[in-house]
Backbone as JSON, one array per atom type, in Angstrom:
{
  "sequence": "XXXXXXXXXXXXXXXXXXXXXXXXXXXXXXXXXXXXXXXXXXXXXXXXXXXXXXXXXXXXXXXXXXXXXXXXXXXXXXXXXXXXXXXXXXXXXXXXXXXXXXXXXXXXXXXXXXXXXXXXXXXXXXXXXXXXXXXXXXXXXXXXXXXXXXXXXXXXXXXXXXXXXXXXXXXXXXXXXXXXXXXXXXXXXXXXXXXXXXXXXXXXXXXXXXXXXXXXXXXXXXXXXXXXXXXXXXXXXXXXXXXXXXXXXXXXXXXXXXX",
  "N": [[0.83, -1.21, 0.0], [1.95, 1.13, 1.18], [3.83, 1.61, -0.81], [2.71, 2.33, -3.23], [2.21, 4.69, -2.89], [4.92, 5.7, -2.0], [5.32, 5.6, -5.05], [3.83, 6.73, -6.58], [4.46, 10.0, -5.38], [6.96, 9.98, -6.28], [6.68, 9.58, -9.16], [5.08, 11.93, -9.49], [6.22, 14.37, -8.81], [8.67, 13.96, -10.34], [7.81, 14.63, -13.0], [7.7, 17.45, -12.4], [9.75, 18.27, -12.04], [11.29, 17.72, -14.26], [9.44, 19.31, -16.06], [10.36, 21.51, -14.96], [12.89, 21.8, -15.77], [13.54, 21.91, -18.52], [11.44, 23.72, -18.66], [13.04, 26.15, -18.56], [15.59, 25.38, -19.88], [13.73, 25.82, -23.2], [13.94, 28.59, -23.14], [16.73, 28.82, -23.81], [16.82, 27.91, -26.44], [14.55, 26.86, -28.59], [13.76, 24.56, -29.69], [13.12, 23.2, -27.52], [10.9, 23.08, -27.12], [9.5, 21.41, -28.02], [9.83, 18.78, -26.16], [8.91, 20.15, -24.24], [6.1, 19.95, -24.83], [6.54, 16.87, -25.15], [6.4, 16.16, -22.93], [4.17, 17.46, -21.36], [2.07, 16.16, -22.25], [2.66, 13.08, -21.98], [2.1, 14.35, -19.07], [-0.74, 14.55, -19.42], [-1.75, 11.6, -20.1], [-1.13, 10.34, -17.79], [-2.36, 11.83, -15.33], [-4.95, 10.51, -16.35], [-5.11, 8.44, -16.04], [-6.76, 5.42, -14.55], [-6.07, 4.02, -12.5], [-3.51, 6.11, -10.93], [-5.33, 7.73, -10.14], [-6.87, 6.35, -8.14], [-5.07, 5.47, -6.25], [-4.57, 8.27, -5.34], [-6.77, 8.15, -3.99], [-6.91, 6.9, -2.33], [-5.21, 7.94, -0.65], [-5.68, 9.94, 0.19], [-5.61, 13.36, 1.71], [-3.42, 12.79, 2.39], [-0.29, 15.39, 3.63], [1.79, 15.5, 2.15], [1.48, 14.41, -0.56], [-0.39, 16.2, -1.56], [0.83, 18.46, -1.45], [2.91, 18.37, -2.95], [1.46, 17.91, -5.66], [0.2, 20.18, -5.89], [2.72, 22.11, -6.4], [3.57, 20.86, -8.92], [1.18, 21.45, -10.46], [1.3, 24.13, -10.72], [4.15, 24.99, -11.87], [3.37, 22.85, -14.5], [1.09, 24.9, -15.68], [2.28, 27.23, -15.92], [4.46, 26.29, -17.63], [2.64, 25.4, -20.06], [1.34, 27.44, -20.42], [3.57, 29.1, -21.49], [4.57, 27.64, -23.98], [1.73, 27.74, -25.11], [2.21, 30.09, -26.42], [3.86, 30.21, -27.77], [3.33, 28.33, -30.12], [1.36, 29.57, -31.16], [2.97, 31.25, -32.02], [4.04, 30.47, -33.89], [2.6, 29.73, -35.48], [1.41, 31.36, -36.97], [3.21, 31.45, -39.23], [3.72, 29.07, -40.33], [1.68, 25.29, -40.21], [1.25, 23.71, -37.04], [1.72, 20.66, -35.83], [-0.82, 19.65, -33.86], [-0.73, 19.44, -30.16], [-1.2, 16.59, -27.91], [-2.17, 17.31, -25.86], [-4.14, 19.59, -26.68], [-5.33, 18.28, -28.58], [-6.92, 16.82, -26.93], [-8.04, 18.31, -25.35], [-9.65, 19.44, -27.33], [-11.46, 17.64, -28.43], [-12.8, 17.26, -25.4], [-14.06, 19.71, -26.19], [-15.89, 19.48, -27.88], [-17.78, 17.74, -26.43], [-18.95, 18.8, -24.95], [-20.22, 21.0, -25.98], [-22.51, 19.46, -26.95], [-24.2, 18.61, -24.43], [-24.42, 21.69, -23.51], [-26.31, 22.41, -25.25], [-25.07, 24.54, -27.46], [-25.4, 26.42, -30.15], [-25.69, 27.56, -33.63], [-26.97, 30.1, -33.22], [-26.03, 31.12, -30.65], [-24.19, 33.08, -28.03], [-21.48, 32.96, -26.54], [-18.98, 33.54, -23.99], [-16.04, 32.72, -23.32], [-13.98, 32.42, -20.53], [-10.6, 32.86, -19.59], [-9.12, 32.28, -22.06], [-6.39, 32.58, -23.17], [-3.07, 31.94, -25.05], [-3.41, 30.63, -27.13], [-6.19, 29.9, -28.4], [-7.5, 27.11, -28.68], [-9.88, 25.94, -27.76], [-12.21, 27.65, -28.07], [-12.01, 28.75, -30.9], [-12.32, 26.42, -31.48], [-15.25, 25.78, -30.97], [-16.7, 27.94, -32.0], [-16.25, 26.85, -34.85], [-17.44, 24.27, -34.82], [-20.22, 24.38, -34.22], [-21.19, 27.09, -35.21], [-21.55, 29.43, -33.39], [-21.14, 32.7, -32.26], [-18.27, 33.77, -30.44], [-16.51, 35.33, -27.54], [-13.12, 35.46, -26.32], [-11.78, 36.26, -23.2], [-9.05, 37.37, -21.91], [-6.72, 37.73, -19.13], [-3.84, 38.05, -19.9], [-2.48, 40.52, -21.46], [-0.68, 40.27, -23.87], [-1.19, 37.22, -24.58], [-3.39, 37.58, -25.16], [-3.45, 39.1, -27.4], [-1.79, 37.97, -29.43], [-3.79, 35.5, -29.64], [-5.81, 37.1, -31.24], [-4.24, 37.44, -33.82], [-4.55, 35.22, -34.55], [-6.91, 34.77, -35.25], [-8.21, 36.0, -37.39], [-9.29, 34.95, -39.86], [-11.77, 33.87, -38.64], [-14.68, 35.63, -38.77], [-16.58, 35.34, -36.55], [-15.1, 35.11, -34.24], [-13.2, 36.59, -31.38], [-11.54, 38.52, -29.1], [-10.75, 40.19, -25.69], [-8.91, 41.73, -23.47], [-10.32, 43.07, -21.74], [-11.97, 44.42, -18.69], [-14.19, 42.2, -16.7], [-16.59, 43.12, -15.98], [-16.5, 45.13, -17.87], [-17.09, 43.66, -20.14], [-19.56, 43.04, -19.71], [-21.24, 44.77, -20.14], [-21.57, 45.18, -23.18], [-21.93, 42.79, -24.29], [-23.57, 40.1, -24.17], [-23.88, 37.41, -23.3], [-25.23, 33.89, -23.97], [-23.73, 31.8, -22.89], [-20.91, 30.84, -20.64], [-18.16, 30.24, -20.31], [-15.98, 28.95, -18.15], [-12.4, 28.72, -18.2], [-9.91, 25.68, -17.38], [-7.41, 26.4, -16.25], [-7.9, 28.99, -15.33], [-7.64, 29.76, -11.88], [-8.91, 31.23, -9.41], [-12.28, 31.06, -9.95], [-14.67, 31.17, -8.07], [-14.32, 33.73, -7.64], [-14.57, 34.99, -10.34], [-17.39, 33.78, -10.36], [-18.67, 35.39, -8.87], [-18.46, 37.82, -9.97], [-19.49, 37.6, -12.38], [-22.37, 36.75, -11.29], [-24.44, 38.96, -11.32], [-24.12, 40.4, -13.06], [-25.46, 38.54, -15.52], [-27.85, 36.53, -16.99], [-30.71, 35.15, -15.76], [-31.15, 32.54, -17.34], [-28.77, 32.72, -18.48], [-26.0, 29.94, -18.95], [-23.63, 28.51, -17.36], [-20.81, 26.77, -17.75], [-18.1, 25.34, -15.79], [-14.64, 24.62, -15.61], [-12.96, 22.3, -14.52], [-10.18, 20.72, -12.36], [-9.76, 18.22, -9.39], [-8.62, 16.06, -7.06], [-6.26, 13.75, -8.34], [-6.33, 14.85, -10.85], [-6.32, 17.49, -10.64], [-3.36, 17.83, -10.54], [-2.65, 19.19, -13.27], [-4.95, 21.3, -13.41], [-6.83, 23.79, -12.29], [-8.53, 23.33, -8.75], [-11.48, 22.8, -8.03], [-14.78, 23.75, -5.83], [-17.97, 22.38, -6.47], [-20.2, 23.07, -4.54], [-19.64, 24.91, -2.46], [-20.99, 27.31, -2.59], [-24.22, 28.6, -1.92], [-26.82, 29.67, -4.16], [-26.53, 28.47, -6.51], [-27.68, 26.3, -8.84], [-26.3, 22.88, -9.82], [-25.26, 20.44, -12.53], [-23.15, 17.94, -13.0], [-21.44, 16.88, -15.73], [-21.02, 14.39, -17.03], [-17.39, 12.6, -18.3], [-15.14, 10.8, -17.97], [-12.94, 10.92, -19.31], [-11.57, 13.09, -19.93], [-9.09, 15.87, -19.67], [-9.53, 17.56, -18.0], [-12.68, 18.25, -15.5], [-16.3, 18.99, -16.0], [-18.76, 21.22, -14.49], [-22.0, 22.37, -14.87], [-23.57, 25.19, -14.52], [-26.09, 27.2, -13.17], [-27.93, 30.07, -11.64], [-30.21, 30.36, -9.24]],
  "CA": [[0.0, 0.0, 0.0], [2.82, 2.64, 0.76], [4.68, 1.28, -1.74], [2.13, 3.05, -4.24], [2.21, 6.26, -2.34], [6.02, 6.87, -2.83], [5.87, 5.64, -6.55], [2.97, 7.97, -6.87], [5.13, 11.19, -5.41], [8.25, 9.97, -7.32], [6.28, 10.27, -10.31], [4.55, 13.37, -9.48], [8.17, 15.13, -8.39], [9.62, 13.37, -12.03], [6.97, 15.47, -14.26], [7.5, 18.52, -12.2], [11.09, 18.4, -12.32], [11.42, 17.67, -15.7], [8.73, 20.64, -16.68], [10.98, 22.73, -14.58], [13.99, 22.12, -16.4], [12.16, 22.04, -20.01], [11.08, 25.29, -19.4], [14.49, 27.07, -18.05], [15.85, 25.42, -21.49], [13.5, 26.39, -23.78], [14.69, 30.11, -23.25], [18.18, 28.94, -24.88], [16.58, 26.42, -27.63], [13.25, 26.76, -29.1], [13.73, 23.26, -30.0], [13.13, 22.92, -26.47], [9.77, 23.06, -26.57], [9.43, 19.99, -28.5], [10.21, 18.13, -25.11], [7.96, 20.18, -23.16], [5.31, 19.05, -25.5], [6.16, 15.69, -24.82], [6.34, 15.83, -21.07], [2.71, 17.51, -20.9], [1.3, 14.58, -22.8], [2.2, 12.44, -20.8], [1.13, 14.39, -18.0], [-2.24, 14.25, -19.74], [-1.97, 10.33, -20.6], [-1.05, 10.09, -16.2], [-3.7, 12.45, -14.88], [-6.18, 10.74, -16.93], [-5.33, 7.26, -15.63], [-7.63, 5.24, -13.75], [-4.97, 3.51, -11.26], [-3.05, 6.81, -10.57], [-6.68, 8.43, -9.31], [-7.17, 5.56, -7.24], [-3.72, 5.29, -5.6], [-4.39, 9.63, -5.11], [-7.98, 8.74, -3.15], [-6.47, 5.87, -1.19], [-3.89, 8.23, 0.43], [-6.19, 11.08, 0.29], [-5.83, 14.39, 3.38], [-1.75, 13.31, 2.8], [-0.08, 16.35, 3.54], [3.28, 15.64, 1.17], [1.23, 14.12, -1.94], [-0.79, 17.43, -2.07], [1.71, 19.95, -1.49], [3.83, 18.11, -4.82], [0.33, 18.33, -6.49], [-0.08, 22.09, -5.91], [3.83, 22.51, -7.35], [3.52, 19.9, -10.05], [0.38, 21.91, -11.27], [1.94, 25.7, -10.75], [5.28, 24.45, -13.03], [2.98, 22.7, -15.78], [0.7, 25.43, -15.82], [3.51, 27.8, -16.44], [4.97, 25.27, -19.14], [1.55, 25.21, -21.12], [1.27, 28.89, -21.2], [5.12, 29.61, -22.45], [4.07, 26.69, -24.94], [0.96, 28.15, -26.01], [3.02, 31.7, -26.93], [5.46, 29.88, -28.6], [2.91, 27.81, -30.95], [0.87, 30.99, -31.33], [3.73, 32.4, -32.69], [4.62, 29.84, -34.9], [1.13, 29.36, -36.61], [1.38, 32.47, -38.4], [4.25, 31.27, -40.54], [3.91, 27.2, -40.21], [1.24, 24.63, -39.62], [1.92, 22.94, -36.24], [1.33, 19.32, -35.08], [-1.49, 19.27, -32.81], [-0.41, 18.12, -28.87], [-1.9, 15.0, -27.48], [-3.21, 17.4, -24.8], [-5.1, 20.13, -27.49], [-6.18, 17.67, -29.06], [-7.96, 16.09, -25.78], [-8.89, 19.72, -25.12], [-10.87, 19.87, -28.57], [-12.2, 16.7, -28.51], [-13.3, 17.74, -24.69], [-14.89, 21.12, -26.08], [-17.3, 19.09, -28.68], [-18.69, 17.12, -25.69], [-19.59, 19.96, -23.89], [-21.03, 21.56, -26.72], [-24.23, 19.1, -27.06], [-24.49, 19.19, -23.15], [-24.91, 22.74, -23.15], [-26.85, 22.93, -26.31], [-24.49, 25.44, -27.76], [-25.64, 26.54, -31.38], [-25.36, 28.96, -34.3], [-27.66, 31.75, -32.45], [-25.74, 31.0, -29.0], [-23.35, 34.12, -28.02], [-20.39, 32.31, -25.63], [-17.95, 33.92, -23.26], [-15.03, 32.18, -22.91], [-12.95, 33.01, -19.49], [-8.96, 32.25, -19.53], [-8.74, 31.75, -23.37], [-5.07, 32.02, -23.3], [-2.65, 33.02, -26.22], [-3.79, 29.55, -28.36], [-7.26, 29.44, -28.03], [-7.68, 25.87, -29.55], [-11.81, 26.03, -27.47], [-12.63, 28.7, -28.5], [-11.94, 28.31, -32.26], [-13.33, 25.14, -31.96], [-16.7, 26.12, -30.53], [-16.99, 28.57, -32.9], [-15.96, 25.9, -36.21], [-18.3, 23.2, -34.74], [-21.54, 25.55, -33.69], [-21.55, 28.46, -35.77], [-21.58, 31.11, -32.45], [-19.73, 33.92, -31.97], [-17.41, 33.13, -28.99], [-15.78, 36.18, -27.2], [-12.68, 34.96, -25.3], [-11.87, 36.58, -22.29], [-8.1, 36.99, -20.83], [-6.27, 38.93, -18.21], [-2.77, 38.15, -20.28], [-2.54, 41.22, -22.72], [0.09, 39.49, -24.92], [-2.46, 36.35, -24.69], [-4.93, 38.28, -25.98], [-2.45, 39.76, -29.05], [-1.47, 36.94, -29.96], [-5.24, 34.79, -30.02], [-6.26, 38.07, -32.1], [-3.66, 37.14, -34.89], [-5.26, 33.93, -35.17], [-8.46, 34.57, -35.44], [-8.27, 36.83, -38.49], [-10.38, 33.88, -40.95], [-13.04, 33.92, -38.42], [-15.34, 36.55, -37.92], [-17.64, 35.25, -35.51], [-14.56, 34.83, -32.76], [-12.66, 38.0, -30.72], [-10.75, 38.76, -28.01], [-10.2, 41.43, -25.47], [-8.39, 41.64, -22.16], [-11.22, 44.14, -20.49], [-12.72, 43.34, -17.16], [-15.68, 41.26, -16.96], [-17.79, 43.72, -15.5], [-16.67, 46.37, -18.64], [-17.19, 43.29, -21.34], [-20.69, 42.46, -19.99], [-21.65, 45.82, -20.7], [-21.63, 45.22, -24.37], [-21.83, 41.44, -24.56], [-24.75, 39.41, -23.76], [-23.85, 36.04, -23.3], [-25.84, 32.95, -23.4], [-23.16, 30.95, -22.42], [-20.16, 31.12, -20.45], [-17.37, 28.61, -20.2], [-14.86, 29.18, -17.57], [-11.46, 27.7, -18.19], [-9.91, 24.86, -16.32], [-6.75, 27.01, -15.79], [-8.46, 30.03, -14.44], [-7.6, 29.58, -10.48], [-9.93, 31.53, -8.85], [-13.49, 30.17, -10.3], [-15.6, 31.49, -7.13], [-14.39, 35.15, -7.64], [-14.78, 34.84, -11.73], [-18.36, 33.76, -10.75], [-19.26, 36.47, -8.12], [-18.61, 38.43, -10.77], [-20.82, 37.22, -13.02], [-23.81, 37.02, -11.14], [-25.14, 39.92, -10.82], [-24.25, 40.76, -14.91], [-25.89, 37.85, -16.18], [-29.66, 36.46, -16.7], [-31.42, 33.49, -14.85], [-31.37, 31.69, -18.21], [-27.4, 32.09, -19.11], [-25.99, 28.6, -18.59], [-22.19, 28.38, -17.16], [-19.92, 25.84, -17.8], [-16.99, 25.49, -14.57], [-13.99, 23.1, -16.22], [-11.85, 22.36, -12.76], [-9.3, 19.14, -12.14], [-9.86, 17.8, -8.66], [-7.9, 14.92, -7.54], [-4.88, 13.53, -9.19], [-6.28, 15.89, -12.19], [-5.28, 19.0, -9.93], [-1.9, 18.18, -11.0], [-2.69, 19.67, -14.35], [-5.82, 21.74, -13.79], [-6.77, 23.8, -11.06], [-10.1, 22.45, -8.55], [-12.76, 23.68, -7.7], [-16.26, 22.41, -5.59], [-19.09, 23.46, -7.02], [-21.15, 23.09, -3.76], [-19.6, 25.75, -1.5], [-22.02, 28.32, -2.13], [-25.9, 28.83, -1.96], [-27.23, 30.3, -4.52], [-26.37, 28.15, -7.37], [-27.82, 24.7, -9.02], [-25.04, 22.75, -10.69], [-25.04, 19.56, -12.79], [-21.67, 17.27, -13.74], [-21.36, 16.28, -17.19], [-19.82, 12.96, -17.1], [-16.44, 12.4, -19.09], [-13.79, 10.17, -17.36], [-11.79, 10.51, -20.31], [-11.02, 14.31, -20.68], [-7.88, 16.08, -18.95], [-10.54, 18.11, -16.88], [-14.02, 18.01, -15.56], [-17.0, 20.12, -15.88], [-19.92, 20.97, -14.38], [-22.99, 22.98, -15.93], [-24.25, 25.96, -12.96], [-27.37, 28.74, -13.22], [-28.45, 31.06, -10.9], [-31.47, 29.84, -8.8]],
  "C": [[0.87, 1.27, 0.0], [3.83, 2.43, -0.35], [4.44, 2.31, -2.99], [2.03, 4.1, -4.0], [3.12, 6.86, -2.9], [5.91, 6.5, -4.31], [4.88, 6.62, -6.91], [3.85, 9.42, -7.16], [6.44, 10.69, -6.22], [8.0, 10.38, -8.89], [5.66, 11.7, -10.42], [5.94, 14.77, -9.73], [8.71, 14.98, -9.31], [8.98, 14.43, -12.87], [8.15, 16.72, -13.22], [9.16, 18.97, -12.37], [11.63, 18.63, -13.76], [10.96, 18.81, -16.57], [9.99, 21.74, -16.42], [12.22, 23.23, -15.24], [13.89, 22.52, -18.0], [12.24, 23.52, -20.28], [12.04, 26.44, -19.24], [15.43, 26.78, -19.91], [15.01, 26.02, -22.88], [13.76, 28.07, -24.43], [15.82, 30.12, -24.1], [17.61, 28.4, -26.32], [15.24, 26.66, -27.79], [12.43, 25.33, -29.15], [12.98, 22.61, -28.76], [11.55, 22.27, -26.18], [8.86, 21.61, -27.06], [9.05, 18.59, -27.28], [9.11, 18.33, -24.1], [6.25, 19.73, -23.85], [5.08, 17.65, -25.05], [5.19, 14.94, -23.62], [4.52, 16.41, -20.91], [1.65, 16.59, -21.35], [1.31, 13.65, -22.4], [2.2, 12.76, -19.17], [-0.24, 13.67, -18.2], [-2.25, 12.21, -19.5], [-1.76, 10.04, -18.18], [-1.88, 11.08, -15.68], [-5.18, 11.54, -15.45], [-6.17, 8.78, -16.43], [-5.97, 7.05, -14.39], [-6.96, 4.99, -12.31], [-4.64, 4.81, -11.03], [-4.13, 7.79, -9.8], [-6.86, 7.43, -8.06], [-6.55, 5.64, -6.06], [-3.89, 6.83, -4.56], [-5.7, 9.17, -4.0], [-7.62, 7.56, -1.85], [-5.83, 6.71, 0.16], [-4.44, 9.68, 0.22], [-6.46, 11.79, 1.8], [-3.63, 14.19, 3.21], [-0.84, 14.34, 2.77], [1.19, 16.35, 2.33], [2.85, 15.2, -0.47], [0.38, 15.25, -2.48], [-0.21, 18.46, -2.44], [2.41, 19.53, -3.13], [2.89, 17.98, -5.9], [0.76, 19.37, -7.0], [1.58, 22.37, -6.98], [3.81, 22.07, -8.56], [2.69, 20.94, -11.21], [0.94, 23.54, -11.46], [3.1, 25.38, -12.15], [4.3, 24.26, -14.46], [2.21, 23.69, -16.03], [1.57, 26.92, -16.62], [4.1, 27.3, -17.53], [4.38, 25.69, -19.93], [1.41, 26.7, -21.22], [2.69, 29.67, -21.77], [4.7, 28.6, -23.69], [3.39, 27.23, -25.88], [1.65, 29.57, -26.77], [3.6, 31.6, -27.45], [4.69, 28.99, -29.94], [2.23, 28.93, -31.25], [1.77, 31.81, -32.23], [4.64, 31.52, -33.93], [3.87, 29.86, -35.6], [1.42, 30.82, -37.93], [2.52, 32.24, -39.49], [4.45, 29.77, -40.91], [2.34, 26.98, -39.68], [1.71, 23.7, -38.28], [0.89, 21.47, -36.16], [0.57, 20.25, -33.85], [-1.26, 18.31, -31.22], [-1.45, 17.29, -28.89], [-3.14, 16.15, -26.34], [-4.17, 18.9, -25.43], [-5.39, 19.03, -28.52], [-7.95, 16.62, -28.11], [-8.81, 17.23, -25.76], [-10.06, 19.67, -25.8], [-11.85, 18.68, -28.46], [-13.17, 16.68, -27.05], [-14.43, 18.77, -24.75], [-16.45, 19.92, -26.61], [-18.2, 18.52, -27.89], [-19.81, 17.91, -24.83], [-20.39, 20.56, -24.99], [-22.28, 20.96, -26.84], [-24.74, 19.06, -26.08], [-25.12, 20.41, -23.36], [-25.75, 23.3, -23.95], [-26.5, 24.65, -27.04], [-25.06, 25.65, -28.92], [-25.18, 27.79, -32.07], [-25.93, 30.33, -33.43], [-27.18, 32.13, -30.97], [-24.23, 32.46, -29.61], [-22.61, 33.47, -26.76], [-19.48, 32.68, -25.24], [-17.2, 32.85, -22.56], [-13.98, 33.14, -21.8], [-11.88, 32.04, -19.5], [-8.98, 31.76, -21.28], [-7.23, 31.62, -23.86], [-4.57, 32.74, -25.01], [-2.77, 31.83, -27.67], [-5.07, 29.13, -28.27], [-8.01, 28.64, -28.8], [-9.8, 26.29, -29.08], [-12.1, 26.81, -27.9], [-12.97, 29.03, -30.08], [-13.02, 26.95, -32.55], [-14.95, 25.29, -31.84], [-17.2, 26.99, -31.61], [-17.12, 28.01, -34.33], [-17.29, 24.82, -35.94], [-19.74, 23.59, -34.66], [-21.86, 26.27, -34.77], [-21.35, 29.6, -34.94], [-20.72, 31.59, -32.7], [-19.64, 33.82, -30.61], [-16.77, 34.63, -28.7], [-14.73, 35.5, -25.96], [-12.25, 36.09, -24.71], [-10.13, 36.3, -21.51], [-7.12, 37.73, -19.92], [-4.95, 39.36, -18.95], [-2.88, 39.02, -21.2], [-1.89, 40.87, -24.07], [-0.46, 38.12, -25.0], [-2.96, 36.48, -26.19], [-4.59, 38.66, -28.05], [-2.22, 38.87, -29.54], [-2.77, 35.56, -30.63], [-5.69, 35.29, -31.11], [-5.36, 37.93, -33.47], [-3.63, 35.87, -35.42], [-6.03, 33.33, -35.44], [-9.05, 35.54, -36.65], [-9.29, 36.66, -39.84], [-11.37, 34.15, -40.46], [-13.25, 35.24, -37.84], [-16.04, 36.71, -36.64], [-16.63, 34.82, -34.54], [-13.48, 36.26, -32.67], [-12.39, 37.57, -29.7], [-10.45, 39.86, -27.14], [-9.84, 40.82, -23.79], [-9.03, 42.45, -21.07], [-11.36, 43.19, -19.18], [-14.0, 42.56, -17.64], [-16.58, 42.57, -17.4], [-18.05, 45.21, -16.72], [-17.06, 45.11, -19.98], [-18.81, 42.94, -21.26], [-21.43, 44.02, -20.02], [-22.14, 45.87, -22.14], [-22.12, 44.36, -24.93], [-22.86, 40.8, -23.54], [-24.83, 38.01, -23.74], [-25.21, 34.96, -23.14], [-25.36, 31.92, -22.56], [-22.01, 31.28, -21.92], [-19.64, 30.33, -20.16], [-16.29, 29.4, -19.07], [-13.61, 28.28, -17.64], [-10.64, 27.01, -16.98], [-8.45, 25.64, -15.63], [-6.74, 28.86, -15.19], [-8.38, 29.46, -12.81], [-8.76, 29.81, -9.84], [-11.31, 31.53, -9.46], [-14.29, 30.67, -9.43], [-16.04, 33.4, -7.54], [-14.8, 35.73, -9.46], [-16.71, 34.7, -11.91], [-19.4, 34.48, -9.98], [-19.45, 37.42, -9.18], [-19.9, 38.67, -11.51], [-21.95, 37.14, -12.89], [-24.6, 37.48, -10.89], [-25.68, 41.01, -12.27], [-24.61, 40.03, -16.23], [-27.33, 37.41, -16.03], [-29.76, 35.25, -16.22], [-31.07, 32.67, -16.14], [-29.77, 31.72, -19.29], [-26.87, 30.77, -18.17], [-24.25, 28.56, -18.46], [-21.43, 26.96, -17.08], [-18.36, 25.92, -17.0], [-15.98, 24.08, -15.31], [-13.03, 23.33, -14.92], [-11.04, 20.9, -13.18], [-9.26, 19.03, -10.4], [-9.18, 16.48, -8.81], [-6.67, 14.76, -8.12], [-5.05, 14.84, -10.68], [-6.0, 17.23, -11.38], [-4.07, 18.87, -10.09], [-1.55, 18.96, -12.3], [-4.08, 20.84, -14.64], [-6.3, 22.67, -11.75], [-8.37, 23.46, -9.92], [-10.68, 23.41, -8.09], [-14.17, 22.67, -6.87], [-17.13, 23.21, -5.71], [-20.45, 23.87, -6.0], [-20.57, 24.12, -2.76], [-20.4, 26.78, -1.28], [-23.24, 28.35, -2.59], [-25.71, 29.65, -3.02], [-26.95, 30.07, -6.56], [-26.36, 26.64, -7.53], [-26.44, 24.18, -10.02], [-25.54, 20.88, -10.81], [-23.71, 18.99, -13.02], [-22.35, 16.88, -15.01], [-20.11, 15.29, -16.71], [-18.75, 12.54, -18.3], [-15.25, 12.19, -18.39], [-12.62, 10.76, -18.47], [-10.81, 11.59, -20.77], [-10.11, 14.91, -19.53], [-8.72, 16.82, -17.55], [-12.03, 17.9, -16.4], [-14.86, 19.07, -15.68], [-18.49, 20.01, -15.23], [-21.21, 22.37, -14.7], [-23.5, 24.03, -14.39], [-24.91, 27.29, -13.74], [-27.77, 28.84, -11.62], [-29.64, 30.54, -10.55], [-31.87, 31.14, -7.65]]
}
């Protein structure tokens, strides 16, 4: 039984190590990033295993397999957004290979899309879209809506905006919430799984949205908090919330309106 504990943190401590060095190289070597590619794939392919969840709820409250969580996920999180800035900035002059873990992403969005009954006439605020906004694109290619993503990073934002030039029906701006729902009338709002704070993202929101917009919360709880950050959707009154079931995707989500 502890046997699987330390091979657990040995592997946890191996990614995070590895990210850490990855991404200190990449600065000299571009090439670099090749590697960190790898390594977040198979994060994804080990977050998404069934045994390694198990092993995490067995030895769940342990104070030393959380804390190398919490780092594990700070590092890759950091990784995947030097990553995305660096494929972002390749697209405009090259096609890239698709990772293992935007490709989970996309194949993640479409599920959510018949869940939430997204469509052409749906208007969709994306929060944390980031500077490769694979969801976002996609929601918009598979649907028809016009998607507005949503990100605090201003060079993000510059960078999404030079890759969204084909489509009309998707945009970007780095405002506040509370100055984009001024303009913007969402039906739908997706919050991303690397947005941290999720509580304060949806205080926000509910006071500038209608009984009948429908939010989508993507969190990683669990061994998937090594790659995503969590969230519980029951801490506060004043909001119903379903799960959408999908073992299979790097994060989870669950569907919440205003009651």
């Amino acid at each position: 039984m502890l046997i699987a504990k330390y091979q657990l943190l040995t592997e946890i401590t191996s990614f995070e190590a590895q990210l850490a060095s990855l991404s200190r190289y990449s600065l000299e070597s571009c090439e670099c990033y090749l590697l960190v590619q790898e390594c977040l794939d198979q994060l994804c392919d080990f977050i998404c295993d069934p045994s390694h969840q198990d092993t995490w709820q067995r030895h769940l409250g342990c104070g030393e397999v959380d804390r190398q969580l919490k780092k594990l996920r700070e590092t890759a999180v950091h990784a995947l957004c030097r990553l995305e800035k660096h494929q972002s900035e390749c697209a405009k002059s090259h096609t890239l290979d698709m990772t293992q873990y935007l490709e989970r992403l996309s194949i993640s969005a479409s599920a959510e899309l018949k869940e939430a009954k997204i469509h052409q006439g749906s208007k969709v605020l994306f929060i944390g879209s980031g500077s490769y906004p694979l969801s976002v694109i996609t929601i918009s290619q598979l649907t028809g809506a016009n998607v507005l993503g949503v990100d605090i990073d201003e060079k993000a934002v510059q960078l999404a905006l030079s890759l969204s030039n084909m489509n009309r029906k998707v945009s970007f701006t780095h405002e506040p919430l509370n100055e984009v729902l001024k303009r913007y009338t969402p039906t739908h709002v997706i919050i991303a799984s690397l947005v941290e704070h999720k509580w304060e993202a949806l205080a926000q929101l509910r006071p500038l949205i209608s009984e009948n917009t429908c939010i989508l919360v993507r969190f990683g709880n669990g061994i998937k908090s090594a790659f995503n950050y969590p969230f519980n959707p029951n801490l506060s009154l004043g909001w119903r919330n379903i799960s959408l079931e999908n073992q299979h995707a790097v994060y989870e989500v669950v569907m919440m309106e205003k009651c």
